[in-house]
C-alpha positions as a Python dict, from the first residue, in 0.01 Angstrom:
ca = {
    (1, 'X'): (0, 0, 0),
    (2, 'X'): (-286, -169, 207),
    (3, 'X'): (-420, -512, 85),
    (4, 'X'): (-769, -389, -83),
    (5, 'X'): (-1011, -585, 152),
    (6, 'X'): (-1331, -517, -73),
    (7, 'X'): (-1639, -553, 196),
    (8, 'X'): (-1449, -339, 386),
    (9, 'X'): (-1591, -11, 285),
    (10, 'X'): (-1619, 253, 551),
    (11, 'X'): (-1309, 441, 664),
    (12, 'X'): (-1372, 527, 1063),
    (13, 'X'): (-1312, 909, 1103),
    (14, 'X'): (-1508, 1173, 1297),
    (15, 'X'): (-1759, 1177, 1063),
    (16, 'X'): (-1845, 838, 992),
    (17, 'X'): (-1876, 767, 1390),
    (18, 'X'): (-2128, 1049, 1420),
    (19, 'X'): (-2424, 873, 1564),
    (20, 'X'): (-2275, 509, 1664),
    (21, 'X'): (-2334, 430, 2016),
    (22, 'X'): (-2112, 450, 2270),
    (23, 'X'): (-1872, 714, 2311),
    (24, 'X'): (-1489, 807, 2174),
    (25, 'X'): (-1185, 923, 2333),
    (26, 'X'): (-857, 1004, 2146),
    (27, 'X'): (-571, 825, 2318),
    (28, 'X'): (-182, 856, 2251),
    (29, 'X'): (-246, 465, 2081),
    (30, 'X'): (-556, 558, 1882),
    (31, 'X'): (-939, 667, 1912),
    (32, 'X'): (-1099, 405, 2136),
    (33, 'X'): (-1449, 347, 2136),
    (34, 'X'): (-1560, 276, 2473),
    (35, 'X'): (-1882, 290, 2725),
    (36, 'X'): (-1902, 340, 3092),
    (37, 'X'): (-2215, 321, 3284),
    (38, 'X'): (-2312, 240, 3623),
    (39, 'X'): (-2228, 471, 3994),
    (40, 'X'): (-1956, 715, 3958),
    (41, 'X'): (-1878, 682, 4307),
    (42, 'X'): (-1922, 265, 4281),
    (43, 'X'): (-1616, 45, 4282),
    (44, 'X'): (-1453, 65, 3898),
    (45, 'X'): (-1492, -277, 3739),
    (46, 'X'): (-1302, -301, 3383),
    (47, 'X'): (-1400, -521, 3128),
    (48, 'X'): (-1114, -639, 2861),
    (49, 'X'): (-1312, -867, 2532),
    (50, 'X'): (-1097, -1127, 2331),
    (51, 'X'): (-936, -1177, 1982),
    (52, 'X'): (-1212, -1046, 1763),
    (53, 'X'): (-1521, -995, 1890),
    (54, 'X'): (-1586, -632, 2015),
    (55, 'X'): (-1703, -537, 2379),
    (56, 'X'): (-2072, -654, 2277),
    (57, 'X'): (-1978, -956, 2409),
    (58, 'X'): (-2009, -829, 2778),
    (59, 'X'): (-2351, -682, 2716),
    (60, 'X'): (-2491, -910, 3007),
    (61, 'X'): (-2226, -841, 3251),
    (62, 'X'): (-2202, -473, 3223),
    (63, 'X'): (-2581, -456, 3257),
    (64, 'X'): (-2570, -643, 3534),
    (65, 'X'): (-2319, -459, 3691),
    (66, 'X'): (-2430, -78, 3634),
    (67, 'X'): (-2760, -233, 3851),
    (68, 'X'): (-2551, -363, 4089),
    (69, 'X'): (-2400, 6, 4188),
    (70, 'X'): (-2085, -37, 4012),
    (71, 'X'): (-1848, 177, 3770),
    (72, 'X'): (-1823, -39, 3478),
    (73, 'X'): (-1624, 16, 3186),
    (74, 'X'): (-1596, -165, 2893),
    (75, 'X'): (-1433, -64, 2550),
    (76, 'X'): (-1309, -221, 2222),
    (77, 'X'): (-954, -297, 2145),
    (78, 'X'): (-810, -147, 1887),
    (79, 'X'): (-860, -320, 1551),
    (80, 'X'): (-1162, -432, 1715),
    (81, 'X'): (-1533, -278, 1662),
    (82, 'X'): (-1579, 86, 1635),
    (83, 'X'): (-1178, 182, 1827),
    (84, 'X'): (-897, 255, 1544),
    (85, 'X'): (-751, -6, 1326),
    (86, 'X'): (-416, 193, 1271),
    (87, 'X'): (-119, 13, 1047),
    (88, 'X'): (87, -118, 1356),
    (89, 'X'): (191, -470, 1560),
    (90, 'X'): (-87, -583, 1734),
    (91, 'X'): (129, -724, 2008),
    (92, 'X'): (108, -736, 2350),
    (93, 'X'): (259, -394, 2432),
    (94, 'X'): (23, -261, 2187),
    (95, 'X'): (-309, -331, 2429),
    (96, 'X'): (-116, -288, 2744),
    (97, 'X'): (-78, 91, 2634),
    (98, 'X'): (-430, 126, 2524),
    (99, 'X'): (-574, -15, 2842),
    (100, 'X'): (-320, 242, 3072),
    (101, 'X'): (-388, 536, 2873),
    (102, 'X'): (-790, 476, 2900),
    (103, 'X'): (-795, 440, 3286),
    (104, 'X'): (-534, 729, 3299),
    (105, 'X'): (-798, 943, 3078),
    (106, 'X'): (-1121, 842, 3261),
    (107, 'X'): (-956, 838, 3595),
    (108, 'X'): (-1002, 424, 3681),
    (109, 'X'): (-871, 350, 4007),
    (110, 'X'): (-843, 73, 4212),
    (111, 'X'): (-1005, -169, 3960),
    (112, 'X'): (-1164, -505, 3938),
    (113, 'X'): (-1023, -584, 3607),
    (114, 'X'): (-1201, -876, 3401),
    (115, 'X'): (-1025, -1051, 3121),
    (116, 'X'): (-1205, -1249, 2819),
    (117, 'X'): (-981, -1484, 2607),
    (118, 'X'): (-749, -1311, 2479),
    (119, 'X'): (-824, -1029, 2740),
    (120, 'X'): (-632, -1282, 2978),
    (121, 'X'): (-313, -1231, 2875),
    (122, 'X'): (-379, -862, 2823),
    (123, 'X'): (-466, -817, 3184),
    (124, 'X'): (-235, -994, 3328),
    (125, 'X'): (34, -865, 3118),
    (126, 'X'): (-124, -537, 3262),
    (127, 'X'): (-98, -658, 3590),
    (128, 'X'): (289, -751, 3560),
    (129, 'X'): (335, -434, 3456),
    (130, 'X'): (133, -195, 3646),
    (131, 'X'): (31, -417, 3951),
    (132, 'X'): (-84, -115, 4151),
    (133, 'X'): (-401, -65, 3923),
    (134, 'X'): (-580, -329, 3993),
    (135, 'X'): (-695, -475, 4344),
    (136, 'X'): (-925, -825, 4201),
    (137, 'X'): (-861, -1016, 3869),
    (138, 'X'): (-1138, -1229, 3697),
    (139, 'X'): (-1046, -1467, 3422),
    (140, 'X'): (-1333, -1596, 3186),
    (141, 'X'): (-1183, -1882, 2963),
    (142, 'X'): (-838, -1724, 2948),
    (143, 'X'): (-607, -1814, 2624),
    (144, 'X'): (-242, -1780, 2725),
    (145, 'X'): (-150, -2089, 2946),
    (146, 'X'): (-31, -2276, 2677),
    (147, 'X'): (-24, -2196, 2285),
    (148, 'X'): (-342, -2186, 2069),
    (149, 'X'): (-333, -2513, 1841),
    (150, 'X'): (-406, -2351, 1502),
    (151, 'X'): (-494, -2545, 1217),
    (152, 'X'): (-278, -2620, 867),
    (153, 'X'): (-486, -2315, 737),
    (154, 'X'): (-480, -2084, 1009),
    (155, 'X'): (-103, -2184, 1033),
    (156, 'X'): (-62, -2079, 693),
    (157, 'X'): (-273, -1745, 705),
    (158, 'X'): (2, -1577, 924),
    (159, 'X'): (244, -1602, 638),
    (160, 'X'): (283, -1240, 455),
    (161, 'X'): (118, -1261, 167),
    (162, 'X'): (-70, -1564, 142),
    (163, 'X'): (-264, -1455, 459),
    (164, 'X'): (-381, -1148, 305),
    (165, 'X'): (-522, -1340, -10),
    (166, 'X'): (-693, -1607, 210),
    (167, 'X'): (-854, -1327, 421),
    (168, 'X'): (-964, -1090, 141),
    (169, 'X'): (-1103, -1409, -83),
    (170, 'X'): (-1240, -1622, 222),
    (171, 'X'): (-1185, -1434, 513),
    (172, 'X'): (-1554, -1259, 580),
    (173, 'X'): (-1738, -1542, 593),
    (174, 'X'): (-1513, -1825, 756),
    (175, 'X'): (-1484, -1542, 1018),
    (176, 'X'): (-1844, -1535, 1075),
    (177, 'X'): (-1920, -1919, 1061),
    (178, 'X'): (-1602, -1959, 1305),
    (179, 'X'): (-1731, -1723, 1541),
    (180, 'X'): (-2023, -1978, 1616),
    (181, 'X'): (-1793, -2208, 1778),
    (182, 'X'): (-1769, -2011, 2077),
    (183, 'X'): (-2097, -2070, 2212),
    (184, 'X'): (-2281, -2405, 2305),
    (185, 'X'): (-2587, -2314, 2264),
    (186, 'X'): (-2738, -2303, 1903),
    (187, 'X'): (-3013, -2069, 1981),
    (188, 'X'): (-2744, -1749, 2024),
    (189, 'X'): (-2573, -1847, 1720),
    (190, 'X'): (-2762, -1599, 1483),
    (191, 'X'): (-2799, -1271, 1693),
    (192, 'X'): (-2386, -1367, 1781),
    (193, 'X'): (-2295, -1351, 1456),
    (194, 'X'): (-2497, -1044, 1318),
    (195, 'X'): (-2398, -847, 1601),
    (196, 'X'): (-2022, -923, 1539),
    (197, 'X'): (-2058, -901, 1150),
    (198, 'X'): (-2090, -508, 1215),
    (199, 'X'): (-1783, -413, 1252),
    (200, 'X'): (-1637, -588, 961),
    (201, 'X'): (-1716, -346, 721),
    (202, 'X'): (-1447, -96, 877),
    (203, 'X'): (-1124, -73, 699),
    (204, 'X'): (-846, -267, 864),
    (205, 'X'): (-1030, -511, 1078),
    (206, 'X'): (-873, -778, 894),
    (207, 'X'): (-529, -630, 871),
    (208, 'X'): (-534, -592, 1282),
    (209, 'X'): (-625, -984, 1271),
    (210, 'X'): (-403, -1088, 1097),
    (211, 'X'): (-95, -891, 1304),
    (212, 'X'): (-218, -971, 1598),
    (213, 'X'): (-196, -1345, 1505),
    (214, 'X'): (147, -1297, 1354),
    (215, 'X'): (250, -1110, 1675),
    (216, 'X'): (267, -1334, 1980),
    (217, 'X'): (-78, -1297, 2049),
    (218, 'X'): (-231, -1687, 2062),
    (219, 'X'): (101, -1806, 2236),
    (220, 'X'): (194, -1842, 2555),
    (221, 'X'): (197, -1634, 2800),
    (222, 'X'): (226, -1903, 3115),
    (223, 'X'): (545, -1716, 3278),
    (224, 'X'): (310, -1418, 3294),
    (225, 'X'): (36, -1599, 3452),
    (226, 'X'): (324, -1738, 3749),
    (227, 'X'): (482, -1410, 3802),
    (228, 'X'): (136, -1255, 3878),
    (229, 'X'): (23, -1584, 4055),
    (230, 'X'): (287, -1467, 4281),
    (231, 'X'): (128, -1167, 4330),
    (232, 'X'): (-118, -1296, 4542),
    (233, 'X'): (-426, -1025, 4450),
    (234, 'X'): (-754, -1244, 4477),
    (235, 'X'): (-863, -1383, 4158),
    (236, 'X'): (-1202, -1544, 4017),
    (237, 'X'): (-1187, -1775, 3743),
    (238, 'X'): (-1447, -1910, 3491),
    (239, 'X'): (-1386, -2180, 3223),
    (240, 'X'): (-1668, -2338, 3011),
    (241, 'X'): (-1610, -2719, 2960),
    (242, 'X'): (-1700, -2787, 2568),
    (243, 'X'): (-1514, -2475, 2526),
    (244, 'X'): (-1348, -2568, 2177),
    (245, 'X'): (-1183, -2213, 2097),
    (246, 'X'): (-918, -2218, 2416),
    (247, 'X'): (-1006, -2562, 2549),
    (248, 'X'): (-1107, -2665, 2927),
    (249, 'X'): (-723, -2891, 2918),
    (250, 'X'): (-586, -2544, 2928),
    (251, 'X'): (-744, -2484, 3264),
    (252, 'X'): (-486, -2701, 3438),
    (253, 'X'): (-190, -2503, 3315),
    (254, 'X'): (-340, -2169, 3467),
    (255, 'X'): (-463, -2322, 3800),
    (256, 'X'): (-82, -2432, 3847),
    (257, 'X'): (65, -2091, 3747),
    (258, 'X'): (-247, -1881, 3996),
    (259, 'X'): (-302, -2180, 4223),
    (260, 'X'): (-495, -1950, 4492),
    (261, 'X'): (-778, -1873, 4196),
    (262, 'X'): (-1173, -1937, 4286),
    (263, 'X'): (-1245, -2139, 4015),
    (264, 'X'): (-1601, -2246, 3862),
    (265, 'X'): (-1644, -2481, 3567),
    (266, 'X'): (-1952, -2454, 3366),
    (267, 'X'): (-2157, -2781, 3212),
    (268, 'X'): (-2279, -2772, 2860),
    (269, 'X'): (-2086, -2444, 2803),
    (270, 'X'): (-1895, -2304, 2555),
    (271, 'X'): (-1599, -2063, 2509),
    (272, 'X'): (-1824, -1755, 2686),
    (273, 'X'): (-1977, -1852, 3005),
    (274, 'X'): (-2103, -1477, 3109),
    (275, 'X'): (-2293, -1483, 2785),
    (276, 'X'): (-2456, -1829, 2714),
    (277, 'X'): (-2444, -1871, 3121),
    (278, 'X'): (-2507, -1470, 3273),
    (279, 'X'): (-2743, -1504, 3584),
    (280, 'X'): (-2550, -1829, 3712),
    (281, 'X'): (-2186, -1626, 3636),
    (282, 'X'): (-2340, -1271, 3797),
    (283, 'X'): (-2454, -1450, 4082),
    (284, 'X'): (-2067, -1555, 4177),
    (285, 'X'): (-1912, -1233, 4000),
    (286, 'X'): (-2104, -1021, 4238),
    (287, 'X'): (-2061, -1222, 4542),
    (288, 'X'): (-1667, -1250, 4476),
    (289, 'X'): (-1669, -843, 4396),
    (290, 'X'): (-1827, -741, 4723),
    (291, 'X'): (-1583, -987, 4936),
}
């Protein structure tokens, strides 16, 4: 039987998702909620979010990029926003699958494929695996080149049991305050967090959390990062330097393993560059993407 999370009060079904924006697409993994926008006929850029927040978070970059005559894509993973939240291991198989079967389904070719925290070690994971896919990588303050320190707390959250009690008692609002300590600058804070308190009222946000923590997911994924290094396919990387959530230190580990990556370092800049930072990181994204 599930843990009873009590704020989390809507089961997401066909009905319930009547009227939410974005559209839905039933995959082998799950229903994933997803949008694409831009030229059909433009080159296919593909835009993978992070740990928890849902693909909100590129609302400046996939604007900018449906203006710029690009097929953009961007979709939430599953446990994640408005996508399923199914009873499974949120490991790294798990989002490799959901990202193949959505660009099998919507016929994505020949991508630019963008990776956001934890979207780094899903697209490169990706890339290991299905190297053909994807012609340009961009990494945006990537988690994966060495482990995620967690604290005593967070340490003790992934144990069964205890981290179900900690989430259901504590969990909504430590989520929400956490979540500020992505961005730098104060005055996003509030819209950040309402827009990311949404989906929290679905049932089994908190149970994909918590499995993807206890599966792999904020280790290390370094031997990854080398293998596809050795790949060679160009590669564009951003990292902001008060980034606290995966910090900047973490930026010499993946410049070793990719050592041919464009690399930009932004001042006075948290975890997400493209969103506290978007016309200085569209300016470089758009002049790397048209190389």
């Amino acid at each position: 039987m599930p843990f009873p999370y009590f704020d989390e009060t809507i089961a997401l079904n066909e009905e319930t998702r009547k009227g939410l924006p974005g559209s839905f697409i039933t995959l082998p993994s799950g229903v994933t909620h997803y949008e694409e926008g831009g030229n059909p006929n433009g080159h296919s850029v593909v835009l993978v979010h992070g740990f928890s927040v849902p693909y909100f978070i590129f609302d400046p970059t996939f604007e900018f990029l449906c203006q710029n005559g690009f097929r953009v894509l961007r979709y939430d993973l599953l446990g994640r926003g408005l996508s399923d939240k199914p009873n499974a291991n949120y490991d790294i198989q798990t989002f490799i699958s959901q990202l193949k079967e959505l660009l099998d389904a919507l016929n994505f070719k020949d991508i630019a494929l963008v990776g956001l925290s934890m979207g780094g070690p899903i697209t490169t994971s990706f890339i290991d695996k299905y190297p053909d896919y994807v012609t340009k990588h961009i990494l945006i303050d990537p988690s994966g080149a060495r482990p995620i320190t967690l604290s005593p707390l967070l340490k003790a959250v992934r144990m069964p049991g205890f981290g179900e009690l900690a989430l259901g008692l504590f969990g909504t609002g430590s989520m929400v305050k956490g979540i500020a300590s992505d961005l730098f600058t104060p005055e996003l804070v509030e819209q950040f967090q309402e827009k990311y308190k949404v989906q929290m009222q679905y049932q089994g946000f908190k149970r994909a959390i918590l499995s993807t923590m206890r599966n792999g997911m904020l280790g290390s994924f370094i031997e990854t990062y080398k293998r596809v290094g050795g790949m060679h396919k160009p590669t564009l990387l951003f990292w902001g330097r008060q980034d606290t959530t995966v910090p900047f230190e973490h930026s010499d580990n993946l410049r070793q393993a990719i050592s041919h990556a464009e690399f930009h370092v932004f001042e006075d800049c948290g975890h997400i560059p493209h969103y506290e930072r978007p016309s200085e990181v569209n300016r470089i994204l758009l002049e790397f993407l048209r190389k």
